[in-house]
C-alpha positions in Angstrom: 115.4 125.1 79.2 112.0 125.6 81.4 110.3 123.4 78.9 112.8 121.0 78.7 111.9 117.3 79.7 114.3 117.2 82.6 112.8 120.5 84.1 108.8 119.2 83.4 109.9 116.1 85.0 111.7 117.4 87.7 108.8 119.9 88.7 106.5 116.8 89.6 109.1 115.8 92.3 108.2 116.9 96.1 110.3 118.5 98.6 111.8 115.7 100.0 112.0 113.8 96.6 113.9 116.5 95.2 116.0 116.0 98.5 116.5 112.4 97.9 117.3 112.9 94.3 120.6 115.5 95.2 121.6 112.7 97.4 121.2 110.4 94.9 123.1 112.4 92.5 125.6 113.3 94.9 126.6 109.9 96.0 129.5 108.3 93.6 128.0 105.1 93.7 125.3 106.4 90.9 127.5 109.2 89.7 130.6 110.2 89.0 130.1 113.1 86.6 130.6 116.6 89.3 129.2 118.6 86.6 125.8 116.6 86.8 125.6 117.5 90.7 126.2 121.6 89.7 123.6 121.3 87.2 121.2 119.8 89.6 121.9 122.5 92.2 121.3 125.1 89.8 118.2 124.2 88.4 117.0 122.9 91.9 117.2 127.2 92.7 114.3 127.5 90.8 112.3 125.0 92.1 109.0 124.2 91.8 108.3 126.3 89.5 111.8 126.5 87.1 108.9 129.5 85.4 111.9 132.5 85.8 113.0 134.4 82.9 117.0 132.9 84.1 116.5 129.6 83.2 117.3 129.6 79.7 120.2 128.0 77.9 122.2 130.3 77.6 122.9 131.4 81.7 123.2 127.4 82.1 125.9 127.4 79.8 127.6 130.5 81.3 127.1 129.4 85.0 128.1 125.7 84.8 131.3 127.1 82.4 130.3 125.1 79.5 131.8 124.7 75.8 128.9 124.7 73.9 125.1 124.2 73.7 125.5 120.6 72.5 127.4 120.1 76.0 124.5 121.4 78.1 122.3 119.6 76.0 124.4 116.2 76.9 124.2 116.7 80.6 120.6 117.7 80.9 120.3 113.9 79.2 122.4 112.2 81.5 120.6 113.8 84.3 117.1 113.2 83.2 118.3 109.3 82.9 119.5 109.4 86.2 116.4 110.9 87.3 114.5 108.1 85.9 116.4 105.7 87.2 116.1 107.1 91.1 112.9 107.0 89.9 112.8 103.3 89.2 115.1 102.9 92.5 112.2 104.5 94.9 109.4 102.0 93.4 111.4 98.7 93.8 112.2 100.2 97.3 107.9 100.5 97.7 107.7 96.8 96.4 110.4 95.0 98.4 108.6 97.1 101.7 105.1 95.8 100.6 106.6 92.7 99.6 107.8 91.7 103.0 105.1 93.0 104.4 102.7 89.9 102.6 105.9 87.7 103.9 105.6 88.3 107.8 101.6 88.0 107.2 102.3 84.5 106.0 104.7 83.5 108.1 102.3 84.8 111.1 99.7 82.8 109.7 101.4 79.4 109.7 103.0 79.6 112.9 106.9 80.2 112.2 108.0 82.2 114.8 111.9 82.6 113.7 111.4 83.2 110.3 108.4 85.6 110.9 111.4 87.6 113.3 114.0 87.6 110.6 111.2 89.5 107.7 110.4 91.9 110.8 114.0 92.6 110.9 114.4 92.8 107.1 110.9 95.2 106.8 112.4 97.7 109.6 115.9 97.6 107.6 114.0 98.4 104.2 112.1 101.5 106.4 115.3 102.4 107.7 116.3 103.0 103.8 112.8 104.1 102.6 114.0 106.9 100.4 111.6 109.4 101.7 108.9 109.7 104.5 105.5 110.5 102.6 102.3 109.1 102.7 103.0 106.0 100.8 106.1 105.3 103.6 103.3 106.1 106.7 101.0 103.7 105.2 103.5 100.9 104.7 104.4 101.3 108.4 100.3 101.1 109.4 100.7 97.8 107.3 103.7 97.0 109.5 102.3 98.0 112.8 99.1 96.0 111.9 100.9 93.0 111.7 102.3 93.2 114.7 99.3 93.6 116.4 98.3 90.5 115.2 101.4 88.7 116.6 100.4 90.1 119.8 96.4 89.2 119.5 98.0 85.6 118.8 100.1 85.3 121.8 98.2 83.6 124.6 100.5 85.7 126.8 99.9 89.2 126.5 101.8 92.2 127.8 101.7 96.0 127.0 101.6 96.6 123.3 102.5 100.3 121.7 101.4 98.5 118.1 97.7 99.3 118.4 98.5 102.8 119.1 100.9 103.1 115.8 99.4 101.8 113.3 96.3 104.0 114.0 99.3 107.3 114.5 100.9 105.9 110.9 97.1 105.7 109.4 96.1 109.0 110.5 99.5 110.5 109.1 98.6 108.6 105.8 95.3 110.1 105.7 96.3 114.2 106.6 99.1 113.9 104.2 96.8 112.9 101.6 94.2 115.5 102.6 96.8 118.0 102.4 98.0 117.6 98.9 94.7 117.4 97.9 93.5 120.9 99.2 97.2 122.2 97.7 96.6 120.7 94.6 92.5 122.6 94.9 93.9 125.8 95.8 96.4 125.7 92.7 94.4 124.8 90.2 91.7 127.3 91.4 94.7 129.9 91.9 93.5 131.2 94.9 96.0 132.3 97.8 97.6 128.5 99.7 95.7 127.1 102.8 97.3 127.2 105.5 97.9 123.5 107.0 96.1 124.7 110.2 92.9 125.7 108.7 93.1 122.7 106.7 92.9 120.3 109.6 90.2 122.5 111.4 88.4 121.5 108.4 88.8 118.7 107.9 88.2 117.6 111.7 85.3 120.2 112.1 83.3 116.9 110.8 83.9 114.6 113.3 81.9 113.6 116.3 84.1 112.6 119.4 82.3 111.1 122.0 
């Protein structure tokens, strides 16, 4: 069962992905089946690595009550498709954010003030919904917060605007959770003992110059 193709693909998920998915799972609008949701809380006990001696066909079967091999065979399909379709769920989510995003710039550009406020409302409900808050969703929001900057660099009268400020909060976010999963991903494959986030940002700021 550890070297099944749900497992390998569910070890590539990340903490909140894995999150997201049991939601996913959980809500009736994707599925119906209970059974799927146990078998996703069981193997999710052995996440990330699903490596322990336990997770073999045989203690699925007799944990989840099942009939027969064939049956646990059958669910571990249906849950794999549903993986890949939360999976397809979470990009068209990314595509419809970035999407907009090109929308307001547009609109911004040729001077259409009510539609340009309606796609601002539209982009903050698609964050509302973003299915997860990694570096892809911080970047989309620099994206965001950069445009309306812009609105505000175009308006002959100015007042205070936090925009500035969060897209460059939102980029730096982008950037630190990038740097972190690259020095997690270093110290694994070298198998030396994990980094400790702190250390990591000493590190990585130690090269900077502030004035």
């Amino acid at each position: 069962m550890n070297r099944s193709k749900l497992v390998k693909s569910l070890k590539f998920l990340s903490v909140s992905q894995l999150k997201q998915f049991k939601d996913y799972v959980g809500s009736p609008f994707f599925n119906k089946q209970e059974q799927l949701k146990l078998l996703l809380e069981l193997l999710s006990s052995y996440y990330p690595d699903f490596d322990q001696e336990e997770l073999q066909q045989n203690t699925i079967i007799k944990k989840l009550s099942l009939s027969s091999p064939q049956q646990c065979y059958t669910l571990s399909s249906r849950l794999l498709d549903l993986l890949n379709k939360f999976l397809t769920y979470t990009q068209q989510q990314e595509q419809a954010s970035r999407h907009k995003i090109h929308t307001i710039q547009a609109l911004r550009q040729q001077g259409e003030p009510k539609a340009l406020q309606t796609a601002i409302c539209q982009h903050q409900t698609l964050q509302n919904h973003y299915p997860y808050k990694d570096a892809k969703n911080h970047y989309e929001k620099h994206l965001f917060y950069n445009e309306l900057d812009q609105i505000f660099l175009d308006n002959p009268r100015r007042a205070y605007d936090e925009n500035l400020q969060l897209k460059s909060d939102h980029l730096d976010i982008y950037y630190l959770i990038t740097k972190l999963k690259y020095y997690q991903l270093k110290s694994g494959r070298l198998k030396i003992r994990t980094i400790s986030p702190l250390t990591i940002l000493k590190k990585y700021y130690s090269s900077y110059h502030f004035a």
